[in-house]
N, C-alpha and C positions, 0 to 999 in steps of 0.2 A: 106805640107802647114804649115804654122809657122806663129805668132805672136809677137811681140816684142813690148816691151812698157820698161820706168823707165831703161834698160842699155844701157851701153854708145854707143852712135854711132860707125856704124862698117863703116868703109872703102870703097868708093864707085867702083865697081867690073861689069865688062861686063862679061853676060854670053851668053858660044856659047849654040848655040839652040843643034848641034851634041853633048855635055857631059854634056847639062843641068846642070850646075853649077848655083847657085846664088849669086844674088850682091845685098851687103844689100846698105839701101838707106835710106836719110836722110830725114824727111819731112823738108818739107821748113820752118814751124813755130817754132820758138826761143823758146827753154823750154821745152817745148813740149816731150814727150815720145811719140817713133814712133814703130808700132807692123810692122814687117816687117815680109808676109807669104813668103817663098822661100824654093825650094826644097834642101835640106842640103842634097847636093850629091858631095863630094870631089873625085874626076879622078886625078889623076897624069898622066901629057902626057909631053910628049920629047919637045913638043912647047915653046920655051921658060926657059927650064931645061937643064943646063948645067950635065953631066956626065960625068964619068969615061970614060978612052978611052976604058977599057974592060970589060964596062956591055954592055950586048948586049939590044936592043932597045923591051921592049913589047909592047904589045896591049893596046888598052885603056879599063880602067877598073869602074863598076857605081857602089858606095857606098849605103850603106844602107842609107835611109831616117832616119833621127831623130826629136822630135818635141820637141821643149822648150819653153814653156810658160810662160814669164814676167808679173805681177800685174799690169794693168793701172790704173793712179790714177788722178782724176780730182777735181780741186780745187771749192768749196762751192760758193755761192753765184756769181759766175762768169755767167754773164747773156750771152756773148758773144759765138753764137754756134763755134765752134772747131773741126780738128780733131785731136783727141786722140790718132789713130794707125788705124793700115791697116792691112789686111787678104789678103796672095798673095799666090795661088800654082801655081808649074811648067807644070802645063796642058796649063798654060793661054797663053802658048807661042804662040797658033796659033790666037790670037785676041782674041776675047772678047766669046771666047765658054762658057767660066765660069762663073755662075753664083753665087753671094754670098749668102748669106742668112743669117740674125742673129736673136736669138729666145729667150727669157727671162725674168730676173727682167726689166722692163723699155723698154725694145724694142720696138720701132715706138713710144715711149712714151718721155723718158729721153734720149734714144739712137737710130743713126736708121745708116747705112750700106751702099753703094754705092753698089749697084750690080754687078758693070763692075769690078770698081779697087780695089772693099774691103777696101775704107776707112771708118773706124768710126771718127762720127759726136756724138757732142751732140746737143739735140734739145732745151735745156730751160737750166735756172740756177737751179743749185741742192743744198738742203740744209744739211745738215749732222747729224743736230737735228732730219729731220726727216727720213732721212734711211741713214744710212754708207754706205754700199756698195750694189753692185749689182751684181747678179752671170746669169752670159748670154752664149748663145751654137750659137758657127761658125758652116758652112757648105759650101763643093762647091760643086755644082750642075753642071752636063754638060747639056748645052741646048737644045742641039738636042736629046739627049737620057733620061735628066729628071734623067741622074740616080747620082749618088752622086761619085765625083772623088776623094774624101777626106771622112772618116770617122768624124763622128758628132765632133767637139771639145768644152770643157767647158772652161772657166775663168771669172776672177774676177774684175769689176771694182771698185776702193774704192775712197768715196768723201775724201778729204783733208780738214778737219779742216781746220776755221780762226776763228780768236775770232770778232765773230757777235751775241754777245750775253750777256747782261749786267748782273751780280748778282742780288738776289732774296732775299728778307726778308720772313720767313716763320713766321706761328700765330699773323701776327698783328693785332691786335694794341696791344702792351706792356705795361701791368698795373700790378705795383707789388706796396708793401711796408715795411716797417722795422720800427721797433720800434726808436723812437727817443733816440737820448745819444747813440746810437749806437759807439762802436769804431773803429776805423779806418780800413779799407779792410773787412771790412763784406760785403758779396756777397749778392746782390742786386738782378740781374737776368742774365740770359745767353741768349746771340740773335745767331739765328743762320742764315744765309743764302747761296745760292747755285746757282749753273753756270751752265747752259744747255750745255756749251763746251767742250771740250774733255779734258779730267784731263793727258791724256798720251800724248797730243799735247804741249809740250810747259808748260808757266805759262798762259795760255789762263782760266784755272778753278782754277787756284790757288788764295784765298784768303786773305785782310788785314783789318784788322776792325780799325777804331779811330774815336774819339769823337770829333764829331765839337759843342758842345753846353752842358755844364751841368759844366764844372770846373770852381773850385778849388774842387768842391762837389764830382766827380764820377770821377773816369777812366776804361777803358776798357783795357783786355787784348787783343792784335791785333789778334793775328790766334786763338783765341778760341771763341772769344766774350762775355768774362763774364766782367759783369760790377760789380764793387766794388765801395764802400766808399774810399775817401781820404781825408775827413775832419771830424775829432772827434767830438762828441757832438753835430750834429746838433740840435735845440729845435724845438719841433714842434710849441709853443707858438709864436714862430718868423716866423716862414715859416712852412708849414704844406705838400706843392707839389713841386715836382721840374721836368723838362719837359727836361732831355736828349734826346739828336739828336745824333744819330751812324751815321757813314758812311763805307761803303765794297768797293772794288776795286779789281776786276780779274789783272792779270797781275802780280802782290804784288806790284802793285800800279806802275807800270811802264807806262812809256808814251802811250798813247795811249789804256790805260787801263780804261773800262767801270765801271761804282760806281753807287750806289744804298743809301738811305739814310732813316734811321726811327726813329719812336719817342718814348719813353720809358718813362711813366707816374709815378715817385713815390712819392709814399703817405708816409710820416709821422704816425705809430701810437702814442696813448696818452700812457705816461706813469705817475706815478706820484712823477712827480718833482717838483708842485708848493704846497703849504699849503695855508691855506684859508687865507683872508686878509679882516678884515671889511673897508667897506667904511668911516667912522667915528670914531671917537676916542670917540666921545659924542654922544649919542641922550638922545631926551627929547621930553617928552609925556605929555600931558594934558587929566585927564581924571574926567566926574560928577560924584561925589560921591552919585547920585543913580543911578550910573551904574551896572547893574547886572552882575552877576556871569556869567566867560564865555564871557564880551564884551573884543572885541581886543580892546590893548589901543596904538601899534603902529607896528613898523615892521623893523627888523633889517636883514642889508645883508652882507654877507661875500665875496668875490670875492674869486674866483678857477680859476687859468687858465687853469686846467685840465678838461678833460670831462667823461663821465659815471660813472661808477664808482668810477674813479678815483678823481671825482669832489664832491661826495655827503659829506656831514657833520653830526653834529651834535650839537644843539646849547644845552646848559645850561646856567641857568639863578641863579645867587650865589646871594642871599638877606645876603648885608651885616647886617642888622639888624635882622634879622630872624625871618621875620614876615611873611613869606611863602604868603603873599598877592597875589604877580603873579606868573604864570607859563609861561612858554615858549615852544612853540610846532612846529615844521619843518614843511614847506607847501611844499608837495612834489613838485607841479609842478615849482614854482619859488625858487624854494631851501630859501629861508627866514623865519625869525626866527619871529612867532607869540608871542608877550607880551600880553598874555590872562589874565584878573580880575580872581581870585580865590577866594575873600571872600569881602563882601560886604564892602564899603569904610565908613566912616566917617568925614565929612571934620573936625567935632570940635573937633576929637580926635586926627587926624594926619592927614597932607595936602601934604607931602613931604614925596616920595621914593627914596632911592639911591640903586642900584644895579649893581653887573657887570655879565655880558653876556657872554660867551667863546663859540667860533667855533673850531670842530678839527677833521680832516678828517675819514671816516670813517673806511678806510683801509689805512696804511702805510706802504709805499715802503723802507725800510730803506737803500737798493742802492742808493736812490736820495735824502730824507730827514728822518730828524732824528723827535724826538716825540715832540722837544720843536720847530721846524719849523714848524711841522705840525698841531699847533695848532694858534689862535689871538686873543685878549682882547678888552674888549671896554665897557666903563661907559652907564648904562640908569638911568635919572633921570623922575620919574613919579611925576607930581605935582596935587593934587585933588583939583576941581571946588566947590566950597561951592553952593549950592543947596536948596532955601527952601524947606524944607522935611516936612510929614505928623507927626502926633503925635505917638508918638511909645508905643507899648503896654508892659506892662512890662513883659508879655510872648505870644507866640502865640497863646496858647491853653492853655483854661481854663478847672476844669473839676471838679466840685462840687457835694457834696450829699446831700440829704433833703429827707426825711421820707415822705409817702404818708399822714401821719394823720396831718401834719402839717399846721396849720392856717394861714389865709390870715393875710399877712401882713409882713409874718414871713422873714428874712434877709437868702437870699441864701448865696451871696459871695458877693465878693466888687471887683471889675474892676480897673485896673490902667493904664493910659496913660497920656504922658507926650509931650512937643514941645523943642524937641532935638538940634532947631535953638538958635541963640546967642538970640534972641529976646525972647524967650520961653512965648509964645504968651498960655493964657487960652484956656482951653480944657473942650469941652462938650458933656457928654455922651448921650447915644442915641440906642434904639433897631430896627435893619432895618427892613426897612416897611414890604417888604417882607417876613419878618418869618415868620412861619404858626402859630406863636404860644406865638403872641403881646398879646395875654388876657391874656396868663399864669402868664406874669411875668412883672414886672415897673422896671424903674430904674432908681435913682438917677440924673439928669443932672447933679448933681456940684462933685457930690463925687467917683460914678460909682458903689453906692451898689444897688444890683436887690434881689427883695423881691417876694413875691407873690402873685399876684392878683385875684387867684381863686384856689378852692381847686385844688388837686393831686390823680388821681388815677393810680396807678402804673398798673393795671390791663388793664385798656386801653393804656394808653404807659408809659412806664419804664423807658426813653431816652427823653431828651427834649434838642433840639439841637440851641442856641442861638446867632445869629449873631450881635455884637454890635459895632457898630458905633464912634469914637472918633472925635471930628471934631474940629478944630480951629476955635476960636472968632473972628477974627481978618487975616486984609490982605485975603490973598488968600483964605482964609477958605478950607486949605485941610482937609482931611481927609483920616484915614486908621479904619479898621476894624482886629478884634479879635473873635476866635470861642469859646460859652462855652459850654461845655456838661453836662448837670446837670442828673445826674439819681437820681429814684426817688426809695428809698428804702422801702419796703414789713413791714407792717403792719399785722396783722390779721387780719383781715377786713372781708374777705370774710367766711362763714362755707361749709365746703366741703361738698360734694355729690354723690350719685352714679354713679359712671362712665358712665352706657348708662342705656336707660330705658327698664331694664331687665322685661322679664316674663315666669319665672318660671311654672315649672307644674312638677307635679307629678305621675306615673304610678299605675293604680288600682295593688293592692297586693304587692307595694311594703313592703319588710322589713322594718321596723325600725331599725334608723341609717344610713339610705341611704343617698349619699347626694342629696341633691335638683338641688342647684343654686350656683356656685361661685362669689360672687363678690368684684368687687375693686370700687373706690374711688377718686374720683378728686380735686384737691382744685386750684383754681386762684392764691393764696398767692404763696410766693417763700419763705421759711423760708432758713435761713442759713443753720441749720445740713438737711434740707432737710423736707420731710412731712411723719408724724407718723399719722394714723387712728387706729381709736378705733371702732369695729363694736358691737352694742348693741339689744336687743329687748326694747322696751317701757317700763319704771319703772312702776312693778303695784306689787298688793299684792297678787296675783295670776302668778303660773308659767303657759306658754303656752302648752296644752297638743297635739298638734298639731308638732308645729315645734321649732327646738332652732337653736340659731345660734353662729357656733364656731370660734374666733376671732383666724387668722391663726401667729399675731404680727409680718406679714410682708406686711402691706394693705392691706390683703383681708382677707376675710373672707367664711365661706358657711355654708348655707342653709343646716340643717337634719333633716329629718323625724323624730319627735317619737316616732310614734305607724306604725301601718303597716295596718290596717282598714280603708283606705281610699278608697272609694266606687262612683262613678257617683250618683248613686241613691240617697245616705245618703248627699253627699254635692258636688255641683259642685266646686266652688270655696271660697278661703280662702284668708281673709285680713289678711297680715303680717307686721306691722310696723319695720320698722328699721331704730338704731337710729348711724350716724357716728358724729364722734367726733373727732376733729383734736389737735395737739401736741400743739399749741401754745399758747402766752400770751395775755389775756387771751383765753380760749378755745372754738372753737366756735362748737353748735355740727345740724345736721339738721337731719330730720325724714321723710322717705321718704315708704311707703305704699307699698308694693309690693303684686299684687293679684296670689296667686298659684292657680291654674288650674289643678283639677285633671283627665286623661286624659287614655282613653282604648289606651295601646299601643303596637304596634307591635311585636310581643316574641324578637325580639334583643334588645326591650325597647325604640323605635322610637314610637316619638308621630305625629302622618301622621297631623295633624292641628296644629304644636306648641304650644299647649298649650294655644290656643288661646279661645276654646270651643266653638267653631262654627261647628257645624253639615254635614255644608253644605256650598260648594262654589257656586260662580256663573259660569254659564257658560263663556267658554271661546268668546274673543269678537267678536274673528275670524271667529266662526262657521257663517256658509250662513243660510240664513231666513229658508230656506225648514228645512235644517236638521236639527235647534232649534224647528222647528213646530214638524217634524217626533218625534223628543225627547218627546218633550211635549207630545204629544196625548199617546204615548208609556207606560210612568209614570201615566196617569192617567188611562188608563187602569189597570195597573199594582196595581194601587192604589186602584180602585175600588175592582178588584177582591178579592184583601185581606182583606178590609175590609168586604167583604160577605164571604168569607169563616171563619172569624174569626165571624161575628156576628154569622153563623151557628155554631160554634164550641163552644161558650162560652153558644149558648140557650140549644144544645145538653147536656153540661156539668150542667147546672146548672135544665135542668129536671130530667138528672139522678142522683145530689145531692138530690135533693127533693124527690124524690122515695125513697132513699137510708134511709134518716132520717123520712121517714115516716113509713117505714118498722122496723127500730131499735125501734120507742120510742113505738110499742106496746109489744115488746119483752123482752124490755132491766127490768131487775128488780131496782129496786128503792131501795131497801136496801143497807144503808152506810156499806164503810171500815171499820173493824176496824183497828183505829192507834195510834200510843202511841203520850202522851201527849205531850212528850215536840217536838214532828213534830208541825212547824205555819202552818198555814192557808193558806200557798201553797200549801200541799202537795192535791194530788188528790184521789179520791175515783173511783175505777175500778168495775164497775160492770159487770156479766156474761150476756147471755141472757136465760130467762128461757126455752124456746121451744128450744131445738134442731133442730139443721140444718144445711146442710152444709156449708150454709154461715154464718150464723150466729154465728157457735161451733167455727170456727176459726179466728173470729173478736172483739176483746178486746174492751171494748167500758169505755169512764171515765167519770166523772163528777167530779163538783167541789163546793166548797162551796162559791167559789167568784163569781158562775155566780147570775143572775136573777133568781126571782120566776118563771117567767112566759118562762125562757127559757126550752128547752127540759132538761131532768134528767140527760142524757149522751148521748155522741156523739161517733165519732168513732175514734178511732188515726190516723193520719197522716203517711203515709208509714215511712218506717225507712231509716232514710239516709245510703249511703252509707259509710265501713269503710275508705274508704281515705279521702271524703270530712267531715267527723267526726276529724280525725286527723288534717287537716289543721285546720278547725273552730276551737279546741282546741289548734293551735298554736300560731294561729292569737291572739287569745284573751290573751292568757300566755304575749304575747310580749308584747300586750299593758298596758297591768297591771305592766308588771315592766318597761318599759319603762316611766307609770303615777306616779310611786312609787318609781324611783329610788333615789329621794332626800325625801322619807318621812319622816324623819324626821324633816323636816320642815314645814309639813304640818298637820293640822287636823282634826278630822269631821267637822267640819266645816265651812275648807278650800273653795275656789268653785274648787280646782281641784278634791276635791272629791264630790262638786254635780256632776260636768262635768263628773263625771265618772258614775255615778247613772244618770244621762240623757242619758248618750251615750249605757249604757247598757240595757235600758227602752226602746230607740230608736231600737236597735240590736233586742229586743224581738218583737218589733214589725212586723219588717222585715224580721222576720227571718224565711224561707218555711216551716222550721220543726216544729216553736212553736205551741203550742195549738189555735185553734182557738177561743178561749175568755180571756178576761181579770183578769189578776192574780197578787197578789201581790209579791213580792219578797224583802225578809229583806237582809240586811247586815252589818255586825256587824268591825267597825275600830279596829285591832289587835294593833295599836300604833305603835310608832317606835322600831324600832332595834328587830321587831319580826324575829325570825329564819324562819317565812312563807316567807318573806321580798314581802307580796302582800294584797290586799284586795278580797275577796271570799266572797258567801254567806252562811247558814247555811251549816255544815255539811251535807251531805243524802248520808243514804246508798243506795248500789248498788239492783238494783234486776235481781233478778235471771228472769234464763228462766222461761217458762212458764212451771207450774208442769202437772202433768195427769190430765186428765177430773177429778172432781170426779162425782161421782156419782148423777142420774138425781134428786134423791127425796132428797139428804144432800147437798145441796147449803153452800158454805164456801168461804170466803172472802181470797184471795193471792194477793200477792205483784206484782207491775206494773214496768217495768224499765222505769226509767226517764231520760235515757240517750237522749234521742231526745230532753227535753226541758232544761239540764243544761250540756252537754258536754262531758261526762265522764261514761266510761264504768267501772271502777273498784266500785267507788260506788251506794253503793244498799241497798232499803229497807228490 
């Protein structure tokens, strides 16, 4: 079995059925490639063979089979079915036992087989684009046995290209650009397109690019499709797009060759090749000369035919007079050049501006222009509106001084305004209604001098803020206004005083020298170098034996003690005048009382009531009803009880004084001390008891000659204090003696600080647990100044001794009594 397609027709050949020989065979259709199956079986036989006359004649002889399979190949788009070739074995000589069979790419589909004669058919038109070839398997079949009289065979059918298939633009749409002024053949953009046809068939895929629409401006190169400039210097200012049309052609543009055609958009970019160009050679502006600071007075523009950046400016504005009046400021969004007022105009001083304006790009290209292109010139003439104006003040702000002690009537300052118009129209002065502070001050209508209409106290305000009115007589009656600030300068006027209202107090047993109280000092006044105080006591002819007060000569001053015998009992509270005095001209001084309060305080020296010397607070307000009653009834109980055990105690005490002295005065002997003369009439008389006893042998009993007739003879002493409260009590007293004495030299018997000193020590004996119980005299003698004692004492007395041995019961003899219980001191003795 064999195939044939695409070789040359063979020879048309009868084969005998006895040597199975085959005969190739032509199909009938013109062109056409014809697959002819035949058994390729070559016999040499004598039939028709001339030979030798001495080969002798052989047998007939059968060839081996051979198969050769030729390429069938079928042209594209040919809708017209066909047969392509034939499949023929040497079995089929007996009729139609053979059956064909084809099996494949496209079988029964693209391609399909005659059963009998093994002709291939095609069924439809085939395209090439979408499959080239087709690879399919012969077969022949015997029919009665079904079994295969030929081995499976493969080959190849292949479509034939035609060009049915137009060229392709790829990424459209085409949108490029290039800078403008570009030079000649600068590459624009590159197109490319493409041919679904077979590149090895022919010029069927072979491409030709040319430009139907864009020149003198663009050409293209034909087989690559880069498009280029061919005209220098395009501007964008002139043309900005330009819209090339390509066209392609398969074939390279040979007849009958399919084209394609596209559009290619280019842009222009800005470069900067123009410089700015004013509209005008001249402008001119009119503007009122009371136009404020800041009003636009016109508006200048430059043309750029370039854009972004390349378009922006910069304007300045050259005052050829130089009178810096305007400025000029870019408005970013309309790029124009603002003529702004800088300083307030005057038509009567000048009416007429000339200026010139310059624009000049903000970046330069010096490839396209140079620095004097890229700048343009242009006159502004500004003419000012005359304006009736208000009266102008000869400054804005006034600002004057005047002394608080100064008299009504008295000339603060003088006001000046004037009518600045050609007409210079009378001005009349005036204080606006609204100032808080019309009664202060008058002023002038015709002149503008303001005086004063009621006193000044700098101490209620210091600053008097004036607003004054100018107004025009005449015509419009404008008016403008002017600020005066008058301060009002510090006087002494006021006398200072103590800063807050101190109260002072002081602790039982304080030392002398202690301080008390610190205080400072306030004054209203404002002196220049600033406020000096002077802290004083009350001028008297007596110094205070109480308290002094030490001026610190840096405004304050403090409160000290000086004595140290301050006592709740002997005096609650103490008036203390003081006197401050301030620095200025002249001096003013005030005297202000201050009560010390002397006060049981805490051992860290806290006084729990301030110094207030109040006993007692009230309850708190918070407390509920019940627990103020509970409290109540609590304290009086508590109250009660104390007073019965104390009236119990005091009757107890005072029956067994009365026993006690009723017992001594039958005992006690009535015979005087003897004592030398120069002892006064202090001193005391100790008598024994005559009867022995044990209480009585060891209880000293004295008498005195200062008592009464009718009192008893002698009484008994008073326990003996103890040694340490002996030593304070002689502290206490040392201190205040020289603390009463430390300026004696300036004082006298006198003095009253030395009665105050004999009160206070009359008072001491009164109070005092240890003294005697009746009244006694006690001398003392003034040692003068500059005594080496540097104190005042009373009589010398000596010390007495202990107590000697009994003597004996029937020689009664008078000895010496210590008197350190009633004057302070152990060492001396009678």
């Amino acid at each position: 079995m064999g195939a044939g397609g695409g070789s040359p027709p063979l020879p048309s050949a009868a084969q005998s059925p006895k040597t199975g020989a085959w005969r190739p065979r032509r199909m009938p259709a013109p062109g056409v490639l014809v697959a002819l199956l035949a058994l390729l079986a070559v016999s040499v036989s004598s039939a028709g063979v001339t030979r030798d006359p001495g080969q002798q004649r052989q047998a007939p002889r059968r060839l081996r089979r051979g198969w050769v399979w030729s390429q069938l190949v079928v042209p594209e788009e040919d809708p017209t079915p066909r047969v392509i070739g034939k499949l023929e074995s040497d079995y089929s000589r007996w009729g139609y036992s053979i059956r064909y069979i084809l099996s494949g790419e496209g079988a029964g589909d693209a391609f399909e087989i005659d059963e009998y004669s093994g002709e291939i058919r095609t069924c439809r038109k085939l395209d090439r684009e979408e499959k080239a070839f087709y690879v399919l398997q012969a077969q022949a079949i015997e029919r009665g046995t079904q079994e295969p009289v030929e081995p499976q065979s493969e080959f190849i059918i292949q479509v034939q290209d035609i060009n049915d298939n137009p060229p392709l633009f790829q990424e459209e749409p085409y949108v490029c650009s290039i800078p403008e002024m570009s030079p000649k053949g600068t590459t624009v953009a590159r197109v490319t397109a493409t041919d679904a046809d077979d590149p090895q068939q022919g010029n069927n895929a072979r491409l030709l690019y040319s430009i139907l629409q864009g020149e003198p401006y663009f050409s293209v190169e034909p087989k690559t499709g880069l498009i280029v400039t061919s005209w220098p210097s395009m501007d964008r200012e002139a043309r900005d797009q330009y819209q090339v049309v390509l066209e392609v052609k398969d074939m390279l543009g040979q007849s009958g060759a399919h084209s394609a055609s596209t559009t290619v958009t280019v842009h222009l970019t800005d470069v900067n090749d123009n410089g700015p160009t004013f509209q005008h050679h001249l402008y001119t502006f009119g503007v009122r000369e009371d136009a404020a600071v800041g009003t636009t007075v016109g508006r200048v523009k430059a043309d750029d035919g370039d854009e972004g950046l390349n378009a922006m400016m910069n304007y300045t504005l050259q005052d050829l007079e130089e009178s810096n009046t305007f400025t000029i400021q870019l408005d970013p969004d309309t790029q124009e050049g603002l003529v702004l007022l800088a300083k307030p105009l005057d038509y009567e001083t000048k009416s007429r501006f000339v200026m010139a304006v310059e624009a000049d790009n903000v970046v330069v290209d010096e490839r396209f222009l140079s620095a004097d292109e890229a700048r343009d010139r242009a006159t502004v003439k500004v003419f000012v509106e005359d304006v009736d104006e208000p009266p102008v003040f000869g400054a804005d702000v006034y600002e004057w001084r005047v002394p608080e002690s100064a008299g009504v009537g008295t000339e603060v300052g003088v006001v000046s305004a004037r009518d600045t118009d050609t007409r210079n129209n009378p001005v009349r002065y005036s204080i606006e209604r609204h100032s808080g502070i019309r009664k202060a001050f008058k002023i002038d209508p015709n002149n503008g001098s303001m005086t004063l209409s009621q006193p000044l106290d700098r101490e209620a305000s210091n600053w008097h803020n004036v607003t004054v009115v100018a107004t025009e007589t005449k015509q419009s009656y404008l008016f403008s206004a002017a600020v005066v600030f008058i301060k009002v300068l510090d006087v002494n006027d006021n006398a200072p005083a103590l800063a807050s209202d101190y109260r002072p107090y002081i602790c039982e047993g304080t030392p002398a020298g202690e301080l008390i109280q610190l205080l400072d000092a306030v004054d209203p006044d404002d002196p220049p170098e600033g406020h000096h105080f002077y802290f004083s006591m009350v001028p008297d002819a007596h110094i205070n034996p109480n308290f002094t007060i030490r001026d610190h000569q840096d405004n304050t001053a403090s409160i000290v003690s000086r004595r140290s015998t301050f006592t709740r009992k002997d005096r609650a509270h103490y008036l203390l005048p003081v006197v401050v005095a301030d620095s200025g001209v002249p001096p003013l001084t005030s005297t202000s009382t201050l009560t010390v309060t002397v006060c049981g305080c805490s051992p860290a020296g806290h006084c729990p009531l301030g110094g207030a010397g109040v006993e007692a607070r009230a309850l708190s307000m918070g407390t509920s009803l019940k627990t103020l009653l509970g409290v109540l009834v609590c304290l009086a109980t508590l109250s009660a009880l104390s007073v019965l055990t104390l009236g119990v105690r005091r009757r107890r005490r005072r029956r067994r004084k009365q026993q006690e002295v009723s017992g001594m005065a039958e005992d006690v002997d009535g015979e005087d001390l003897e004592l030398p003369d120069q002892v006064s009439q202090k001193v005391l008389r100790y008598g024994e008891p005559r009867a022995p006893g044990p209480q009585l042998a060891s209880t000293p009993y004295i008498s005195s000659p200062c008592s009464s007739p009718s009192s008893p003879p002698s009484v008994p002493l008073r326990p003996h204090p103890r040694r340490r409260d002996r030593k304070l009590r002689r502290a206490e007293v040392a201190a205040s003696i020289r603390m009463s004495l430390r300026h004696s030299h300036l004082i006298g018997p006198e003095d009253e600080v030395f009665r105050q000193f004999i009160f206070d020590r009359l008072d001491e004996a009164d109070r005092d647990p240890y003294a005697p119980p009746f009244d006694c005299l006690r001398t003392y003698a003034f040692e003068g100044a500059g005594s080496d004692a540097g104190s005042l004492s009373s009589l010398d007395s000596c010390g007495l001794a202990d107590f000697g041995p009994e003597p004996p019961a029937g020689r009664p003899r008078p000895f010496v009594v210590p008197l350190t219980p009633w004057y302070g001191s152990e060492e001396d003795t009678f």
